[in-house]
Structure formats: C-alpha cells, structure tokens
C-alpha positions in Angstrom: -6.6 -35.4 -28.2 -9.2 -36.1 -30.5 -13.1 -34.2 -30.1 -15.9 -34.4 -31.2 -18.2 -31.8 -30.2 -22.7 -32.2 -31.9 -24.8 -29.3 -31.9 -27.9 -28.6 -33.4 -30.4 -30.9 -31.7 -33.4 -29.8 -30.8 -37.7 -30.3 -30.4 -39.4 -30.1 -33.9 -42.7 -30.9 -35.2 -42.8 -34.0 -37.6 -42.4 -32.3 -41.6 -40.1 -30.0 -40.1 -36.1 -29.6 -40.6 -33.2 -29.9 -38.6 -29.3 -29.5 -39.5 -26.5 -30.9 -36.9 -23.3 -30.1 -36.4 -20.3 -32.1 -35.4 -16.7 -30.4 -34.6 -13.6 -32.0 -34.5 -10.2 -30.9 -33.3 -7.4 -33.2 -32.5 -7.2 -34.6 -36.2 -6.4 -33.6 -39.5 -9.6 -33.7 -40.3 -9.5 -34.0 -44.4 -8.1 -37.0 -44.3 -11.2 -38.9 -42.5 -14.4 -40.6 -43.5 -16.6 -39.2 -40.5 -20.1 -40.9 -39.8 -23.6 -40.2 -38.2 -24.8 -42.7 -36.0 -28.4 -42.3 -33.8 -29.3 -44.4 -30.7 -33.5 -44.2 -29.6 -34.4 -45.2 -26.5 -34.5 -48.7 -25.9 -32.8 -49.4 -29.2 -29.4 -50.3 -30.6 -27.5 -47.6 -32.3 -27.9 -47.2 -35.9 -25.6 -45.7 -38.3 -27.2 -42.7 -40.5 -25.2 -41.8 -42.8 -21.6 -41.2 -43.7 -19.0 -39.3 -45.9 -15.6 -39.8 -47.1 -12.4 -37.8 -47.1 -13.3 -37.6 -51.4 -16.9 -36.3 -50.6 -18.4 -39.5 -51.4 -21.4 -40.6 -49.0 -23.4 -43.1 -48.2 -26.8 -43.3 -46.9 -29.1 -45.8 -43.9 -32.4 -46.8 -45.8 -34.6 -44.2 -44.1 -32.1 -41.4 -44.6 -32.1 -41.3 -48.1 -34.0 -38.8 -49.9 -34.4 -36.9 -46.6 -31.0 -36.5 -45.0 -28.3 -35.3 -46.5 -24.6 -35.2 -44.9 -21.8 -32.8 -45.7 -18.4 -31.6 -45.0 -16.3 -28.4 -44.4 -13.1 -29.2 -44.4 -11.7 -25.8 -43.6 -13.9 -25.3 -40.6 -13.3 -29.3 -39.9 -17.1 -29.6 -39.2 -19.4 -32.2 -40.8 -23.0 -31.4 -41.0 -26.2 -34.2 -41.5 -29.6 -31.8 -43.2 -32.5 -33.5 -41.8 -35.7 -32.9 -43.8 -39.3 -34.0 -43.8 -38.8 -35.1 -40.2 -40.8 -37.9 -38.6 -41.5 -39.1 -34.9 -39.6 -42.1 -35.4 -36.1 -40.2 -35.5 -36.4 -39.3 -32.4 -32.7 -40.3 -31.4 -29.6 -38.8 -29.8 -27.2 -38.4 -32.4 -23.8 -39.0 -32.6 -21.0 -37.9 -35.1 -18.0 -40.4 -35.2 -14.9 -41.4 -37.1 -12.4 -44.1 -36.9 -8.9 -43.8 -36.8 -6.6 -46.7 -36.9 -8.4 -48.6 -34.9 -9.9 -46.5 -32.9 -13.5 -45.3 -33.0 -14.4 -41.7 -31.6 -17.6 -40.6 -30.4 -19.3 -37.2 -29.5 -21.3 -36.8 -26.6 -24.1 -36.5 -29.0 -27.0 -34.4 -29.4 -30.8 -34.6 -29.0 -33.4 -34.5 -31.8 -36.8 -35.0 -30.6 -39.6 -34.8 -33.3 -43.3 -34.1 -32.5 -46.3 -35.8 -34.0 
C-alpha cells in the first residue's frame, strides 16, 4: 500500500523559511520521480516543483530561485526548502508521485504565510 505522509507546514511571517517533508512507504522509492503540488483556497491545484529518480528537477515559475526540492533516497523522504516566503503561498501542500498509471497523493500539509 502506497503512503504518502507531508510534514512540516506551518504559520510563518512572509521573508521567512519553511522546509516540508513527504514520506513514502509502499514503493521502492528510488525508482520514482516524486512531485510537489499546492492547492489555495478557492484555486486549482498547482504543481511546485518536481524531481526525478536521477536527481534532476524541475521548477513552477514562482518557485524558482526560492524553492528548492530534494531527495533522500535512503530515508525515502523528499523534501521542498521554501525561502523568502510570501503571502501568496499560502497553500496546502501536497507531495505526489505516479506509478503506472496511478497518481498518489498525501493528505497534505498546511503553510500559511503572514504579511
């Protein structure tokens, strides 16, 4: 069974930093590109960023230069570094992957940033 588990959301003043975290178990987890995606209220969900089974990544327009996503293979845990933090990204955020074809989600965690 495949999960997903987000932590590291939380209330932050706009400038400041956040880094999530996103589990998986279920999957061998090397072998998948996994993604961020955020959702604000009243808004479509977006993808953020994502990263390849090689370590290659690819970045939304307003992520780069202030997000950065990673991967631990041996703790089969993806990260997303979130600096310079504005109101606007106020989202829940979710960490996903696809497999087959089969998209997973987490329940996502919230990042509320302060003006």
């Amino acid at each position: 069974q495949v999960q997903l588990v987000e932590s590291g959301g939380d209330l932050v003043q706009a400038g400041g930093s956040l880094r999530l975290s996103c589990a998986a178990s279920g999957i061998i987890f090397r072998l998948y590109t996994m993604g961020w995606y955020r959702q604000a209220p009243g808004k479509q969900r977006e993808s953020v960023a994502a990263i390849s089974r090689g370590g290659s990544t690819n970045y939304a327009d307003f992520a780069k230069g202030r997000f950065t996503i990673s991967r631990d293979n041996t703790k089969r845990t993806v990260y997303l570094q979130m600096n310079s933090l504005k109101p606007e990204d106020t989202a829940v955020y979710y960490c996903t992957t696809q497999i087959g074809s089969n998209d997973y989600w987490g329940q996502g965690t919230q990042v509320t940033v302060s003006s």
